[in-house]
LUMFI-554035 format. One record per residue (C-alpha): residue in three letters; y, x, z; residue number from 1. Coordinates in nm, 2 decimals. Layout:
residues N
+------+--------+--------+--------+-----+
| rest |     yy |     xx |     zz |  nr |
+------+--------+--------+--------+-----+
|  ALA |      Y |      X |      Z | NUM |
...
+------+--------+--------+--------+-----+
***
This chain:
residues 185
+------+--------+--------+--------+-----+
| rest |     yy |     xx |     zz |  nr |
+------+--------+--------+--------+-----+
|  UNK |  -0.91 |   0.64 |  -1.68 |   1 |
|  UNK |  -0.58 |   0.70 |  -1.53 |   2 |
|  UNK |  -0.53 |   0.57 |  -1.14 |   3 |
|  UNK |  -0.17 |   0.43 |  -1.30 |   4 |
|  UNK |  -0.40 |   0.22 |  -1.51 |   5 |
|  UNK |  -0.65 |   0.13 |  -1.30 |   6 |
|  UNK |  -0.68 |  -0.23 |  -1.26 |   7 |
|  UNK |  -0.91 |  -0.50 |  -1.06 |   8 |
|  UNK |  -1.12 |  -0.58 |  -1.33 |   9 |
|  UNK |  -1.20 |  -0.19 |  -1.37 |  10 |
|  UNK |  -1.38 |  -0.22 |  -1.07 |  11 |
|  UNK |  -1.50 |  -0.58 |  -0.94 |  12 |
|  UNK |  -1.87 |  -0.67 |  -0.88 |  13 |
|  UNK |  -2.00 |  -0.94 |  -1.06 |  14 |
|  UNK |  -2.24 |  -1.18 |  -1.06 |  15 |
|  UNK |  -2.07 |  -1.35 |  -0.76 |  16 |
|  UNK |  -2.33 |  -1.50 |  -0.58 |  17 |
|  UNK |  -2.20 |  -1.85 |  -0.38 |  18 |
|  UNK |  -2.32 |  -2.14 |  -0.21 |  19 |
|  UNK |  -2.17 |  -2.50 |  -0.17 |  20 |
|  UNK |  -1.99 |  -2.61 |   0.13 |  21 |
|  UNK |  -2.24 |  -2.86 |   0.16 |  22 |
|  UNK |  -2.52 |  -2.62 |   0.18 |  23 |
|  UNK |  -2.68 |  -2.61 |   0.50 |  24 |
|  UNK |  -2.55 |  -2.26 |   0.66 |  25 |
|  UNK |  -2.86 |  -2.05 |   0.66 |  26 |
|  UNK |  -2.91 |  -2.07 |   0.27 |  27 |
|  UNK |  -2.62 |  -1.80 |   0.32 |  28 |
|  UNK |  -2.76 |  -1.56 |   0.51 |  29 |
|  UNK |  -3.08 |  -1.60 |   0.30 |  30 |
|  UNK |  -2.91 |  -1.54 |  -0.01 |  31 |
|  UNK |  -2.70 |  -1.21 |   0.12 |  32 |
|  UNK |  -3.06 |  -1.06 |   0.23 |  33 |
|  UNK |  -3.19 |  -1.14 |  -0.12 |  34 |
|  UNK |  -2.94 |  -0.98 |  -0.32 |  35 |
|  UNK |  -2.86 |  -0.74 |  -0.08 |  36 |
|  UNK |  -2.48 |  -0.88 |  -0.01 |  37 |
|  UNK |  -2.25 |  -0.90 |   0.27 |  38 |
|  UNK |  -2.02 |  -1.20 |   0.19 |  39 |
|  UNK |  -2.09 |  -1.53 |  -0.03 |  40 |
|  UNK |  -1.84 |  -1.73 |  -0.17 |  41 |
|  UNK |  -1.79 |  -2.08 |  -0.12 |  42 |
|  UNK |  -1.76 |  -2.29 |  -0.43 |  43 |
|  UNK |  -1.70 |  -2.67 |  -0.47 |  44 |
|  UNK |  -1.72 |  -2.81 |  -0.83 |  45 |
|  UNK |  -1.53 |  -2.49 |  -0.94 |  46 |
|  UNK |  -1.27 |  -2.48 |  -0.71 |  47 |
|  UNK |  -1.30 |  -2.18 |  -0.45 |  48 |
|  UNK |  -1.23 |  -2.33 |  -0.12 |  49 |
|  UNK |  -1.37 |  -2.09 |   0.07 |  50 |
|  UNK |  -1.55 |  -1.72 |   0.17 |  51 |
|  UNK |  -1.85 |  -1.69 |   0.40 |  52 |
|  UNK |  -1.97 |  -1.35 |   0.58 |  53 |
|  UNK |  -2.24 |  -1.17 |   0.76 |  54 |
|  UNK |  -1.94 |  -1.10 |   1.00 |  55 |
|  UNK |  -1.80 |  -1.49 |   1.00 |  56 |
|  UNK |  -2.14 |  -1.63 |   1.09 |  57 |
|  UNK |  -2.21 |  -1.40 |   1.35 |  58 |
|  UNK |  -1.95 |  -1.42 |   1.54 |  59 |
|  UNK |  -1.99 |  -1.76 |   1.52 |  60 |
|  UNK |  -2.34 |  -1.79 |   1.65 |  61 |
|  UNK |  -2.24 |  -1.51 |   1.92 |  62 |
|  UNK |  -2.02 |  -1.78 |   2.05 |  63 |
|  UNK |  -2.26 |  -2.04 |   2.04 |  64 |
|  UNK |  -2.39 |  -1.95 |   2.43 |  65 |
|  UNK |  -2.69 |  -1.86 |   2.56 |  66 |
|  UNK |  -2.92 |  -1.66 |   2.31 |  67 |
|  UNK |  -3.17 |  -1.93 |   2.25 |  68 |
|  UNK |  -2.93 |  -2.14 |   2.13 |  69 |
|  UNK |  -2.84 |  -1.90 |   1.86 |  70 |
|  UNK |  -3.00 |  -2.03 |   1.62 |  71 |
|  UNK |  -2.88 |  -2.26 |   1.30 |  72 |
|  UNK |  -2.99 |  -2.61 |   1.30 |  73 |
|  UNK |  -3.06 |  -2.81 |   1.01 |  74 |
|  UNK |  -2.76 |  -3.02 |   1.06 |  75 |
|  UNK |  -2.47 |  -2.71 |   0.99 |  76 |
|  UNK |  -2.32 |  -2.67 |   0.71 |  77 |
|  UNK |  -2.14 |  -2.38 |   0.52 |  78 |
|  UNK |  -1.81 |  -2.55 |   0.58 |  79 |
|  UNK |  -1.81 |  -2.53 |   0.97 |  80 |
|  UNK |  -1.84 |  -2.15 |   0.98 |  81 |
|  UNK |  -1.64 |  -2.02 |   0.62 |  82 |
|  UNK |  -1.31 |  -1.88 |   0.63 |  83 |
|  UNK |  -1.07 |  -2.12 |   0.40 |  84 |
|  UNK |  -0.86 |  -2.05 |   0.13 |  85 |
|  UNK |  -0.93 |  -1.68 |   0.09 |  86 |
|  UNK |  -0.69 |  -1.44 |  -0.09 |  87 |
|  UNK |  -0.79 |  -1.37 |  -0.43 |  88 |
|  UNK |  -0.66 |  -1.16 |  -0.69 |  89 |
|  UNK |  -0.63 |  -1.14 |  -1.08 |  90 |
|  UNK |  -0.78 |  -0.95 |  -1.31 |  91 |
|  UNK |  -0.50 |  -0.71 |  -1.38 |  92 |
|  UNK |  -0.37 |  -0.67 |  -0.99 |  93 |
|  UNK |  -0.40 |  -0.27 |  -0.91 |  94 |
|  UNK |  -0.64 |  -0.16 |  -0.65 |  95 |
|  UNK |  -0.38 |   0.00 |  -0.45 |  96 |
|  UNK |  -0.21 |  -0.34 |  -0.41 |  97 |
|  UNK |  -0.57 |  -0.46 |  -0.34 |  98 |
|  UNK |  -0.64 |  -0.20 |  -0.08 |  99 |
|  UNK |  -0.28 |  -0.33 |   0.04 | 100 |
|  UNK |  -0.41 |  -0.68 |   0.12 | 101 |
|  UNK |  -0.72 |  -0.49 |   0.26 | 102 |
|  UNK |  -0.52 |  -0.37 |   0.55 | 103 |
|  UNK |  -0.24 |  -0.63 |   0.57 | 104 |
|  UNK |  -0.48 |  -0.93 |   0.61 | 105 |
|  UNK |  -0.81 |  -0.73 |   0.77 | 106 |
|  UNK |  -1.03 |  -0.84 |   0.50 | 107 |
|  UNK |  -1.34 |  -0.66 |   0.30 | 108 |
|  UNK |  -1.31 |  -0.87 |   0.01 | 109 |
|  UNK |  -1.09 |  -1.04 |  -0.26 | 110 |
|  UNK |  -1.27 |  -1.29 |  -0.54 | 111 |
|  UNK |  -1.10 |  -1.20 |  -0.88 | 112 |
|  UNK |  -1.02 |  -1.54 |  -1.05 | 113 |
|  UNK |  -0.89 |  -1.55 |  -1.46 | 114 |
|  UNK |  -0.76 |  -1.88 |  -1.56 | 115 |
|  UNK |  -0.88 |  -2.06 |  -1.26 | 116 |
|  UNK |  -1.28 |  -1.91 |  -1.28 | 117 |
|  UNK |  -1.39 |  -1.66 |  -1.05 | 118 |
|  UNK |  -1.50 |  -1.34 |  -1.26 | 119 |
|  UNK |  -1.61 |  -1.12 |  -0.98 | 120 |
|  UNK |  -1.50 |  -0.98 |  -0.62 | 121 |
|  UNK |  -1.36 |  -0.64 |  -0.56 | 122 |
|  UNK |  -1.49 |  -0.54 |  -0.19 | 123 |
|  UNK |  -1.41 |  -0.23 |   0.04 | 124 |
|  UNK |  -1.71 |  -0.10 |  -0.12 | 125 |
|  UNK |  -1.63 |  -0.10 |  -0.46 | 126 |
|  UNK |  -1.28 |   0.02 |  -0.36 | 127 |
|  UNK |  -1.42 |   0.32 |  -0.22 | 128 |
|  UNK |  -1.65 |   0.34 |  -0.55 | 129 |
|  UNK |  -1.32 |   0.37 |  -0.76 | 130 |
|  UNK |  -1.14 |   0.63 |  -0.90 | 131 |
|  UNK |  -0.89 |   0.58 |  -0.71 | 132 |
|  UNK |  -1.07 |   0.72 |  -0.45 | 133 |
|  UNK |  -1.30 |   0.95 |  -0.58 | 134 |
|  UNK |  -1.04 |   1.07 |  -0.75 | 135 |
|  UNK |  -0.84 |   1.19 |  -0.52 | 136 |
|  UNK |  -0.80 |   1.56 |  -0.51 | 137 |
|  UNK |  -0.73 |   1.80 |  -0.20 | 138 |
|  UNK |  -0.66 |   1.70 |   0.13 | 139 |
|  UNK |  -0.54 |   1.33 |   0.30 | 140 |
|  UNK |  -0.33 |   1.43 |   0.57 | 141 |
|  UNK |  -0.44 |   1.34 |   0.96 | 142 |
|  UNK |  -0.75 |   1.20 |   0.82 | 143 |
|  UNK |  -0.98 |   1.47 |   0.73 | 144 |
|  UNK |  -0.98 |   1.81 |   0.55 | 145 |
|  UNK |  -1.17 |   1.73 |   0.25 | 146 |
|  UNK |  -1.14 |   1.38 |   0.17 | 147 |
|  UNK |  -1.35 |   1.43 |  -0.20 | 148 |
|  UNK |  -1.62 |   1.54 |   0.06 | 149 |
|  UNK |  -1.61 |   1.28 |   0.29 | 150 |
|  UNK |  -1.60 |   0.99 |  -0.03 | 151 |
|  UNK |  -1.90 |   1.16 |  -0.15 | 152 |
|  UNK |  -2.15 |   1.20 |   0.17 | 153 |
|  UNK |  -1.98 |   0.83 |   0.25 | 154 |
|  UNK |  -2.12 |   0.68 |  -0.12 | 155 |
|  UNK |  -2.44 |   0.92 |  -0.08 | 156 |
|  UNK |  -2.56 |   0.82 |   0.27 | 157 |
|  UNK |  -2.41 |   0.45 |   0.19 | 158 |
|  UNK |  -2.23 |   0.46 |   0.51 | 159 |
|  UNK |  -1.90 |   0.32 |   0.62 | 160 |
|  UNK |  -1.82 |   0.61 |   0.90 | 161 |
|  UNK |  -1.85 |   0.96 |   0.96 | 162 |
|  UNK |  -1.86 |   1.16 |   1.29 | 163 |
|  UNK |  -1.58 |   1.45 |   1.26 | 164 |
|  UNK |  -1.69 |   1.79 |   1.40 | 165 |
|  UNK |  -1.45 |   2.08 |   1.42 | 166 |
|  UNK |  -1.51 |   2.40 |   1.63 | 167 |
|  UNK |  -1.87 |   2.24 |   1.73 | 168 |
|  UNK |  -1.67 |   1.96 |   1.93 | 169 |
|  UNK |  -1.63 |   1.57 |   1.82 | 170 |
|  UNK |  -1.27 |   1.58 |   1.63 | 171 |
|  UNK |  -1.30 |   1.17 |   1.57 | 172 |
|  UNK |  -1.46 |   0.89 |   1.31 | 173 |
|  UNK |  -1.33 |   0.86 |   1.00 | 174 |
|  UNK |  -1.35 |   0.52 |   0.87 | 175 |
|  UNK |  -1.38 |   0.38 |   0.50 | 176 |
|  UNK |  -1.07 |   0.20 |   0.65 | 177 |
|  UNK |  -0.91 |   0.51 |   0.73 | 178 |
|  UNK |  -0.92 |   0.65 |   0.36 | 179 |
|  UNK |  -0.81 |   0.31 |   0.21 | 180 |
|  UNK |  -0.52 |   0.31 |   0.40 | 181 |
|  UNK |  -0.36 |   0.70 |   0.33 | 182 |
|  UNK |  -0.45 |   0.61 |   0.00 | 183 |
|  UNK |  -0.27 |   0.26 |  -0.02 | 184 |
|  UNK |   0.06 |   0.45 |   0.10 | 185 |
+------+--------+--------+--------+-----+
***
């Protein structure tokens, strides 16, 4: 498939797994271990009022004070740490706008809704699954020499950054980030 056809739901992950805002906040975290996830969504009687992540509920017990105290309680609920009204996308949106709102609103994830359902989420991951990133042929200037190569060991080692070596010295870290954006230029 062409990248000029490419579209969102060519590459969205699906089931969506989600809890309720209602739900008390460490069903969350239990449910991205079990499934092996990094975000939930937050649904209320079909309506998608919010988006929870490892990243939203840790900074929000980092902030919670003294270590013993971070800890959830029985009486917090998913709606006290999501993030509200989360940008979403349609089915036929291009991942290069999608890796657009990636770096314009430093987000990891966008939930994919058809007709007012959500059908999936497209995430940084499955961005950097796509063809139009693995697709990419020769070089991504100021980012790294071989950017096929660096896809591939990212995708094999399932890692988000890679230590840059040139002339046995540290050259920099190349991010996921870093190839999303040259590519969303």
């Amino acid at each position: 498939m062409s990248t000029n056809t490419l579209a969102a739901s060519d590459i969205i992950s699906s089931p969506v797994f989600a809890v309720s805002p209602r739900d008390i906040v460490a069903h969350a975290p239990n449910l991205m271990v079990r499934h092996k996830i990094s975000r939930v969504l937050v649904m209320d009687e079909g309506k998608l009022p919010g988006k929870l992540t490892k990243k939203d509920i840790g900074y929000r017990l980092h902030h919670q004070g003294a270590v013993w105290r971070r800890r959830f309680s029985d009486q917090n609920r998913v709606a006290e740490y999501d993030m509200r009204d989360p940008v979403s996308a349609t089915p036929l949106i291009s991942p290069l706008v999608i890796a657009r709102i990636f770096i314009t609103k430093k987000i990891g994830s966008v939930p994919v809704i058809d007709n007012g359902i959500v059908v999936g989420i497209v995430t940084k991951e499955d961005l950097m699954k796509s063809a139009l990133v693995t697709g990419l042929r020769g070089t991504i200037q100021d980012v790294t020499e071989d950017a096929v190569t660096a896809v591939a060991l990212m995708q094999c080692e399932q890692v988000n950054n890679l230590v840059v070596v040139e002339h046995n010295a540290l050259a920099g870290i190349l991010k996921s980030d870093d190839i999303i954006k040259e590519v969303a230029k």
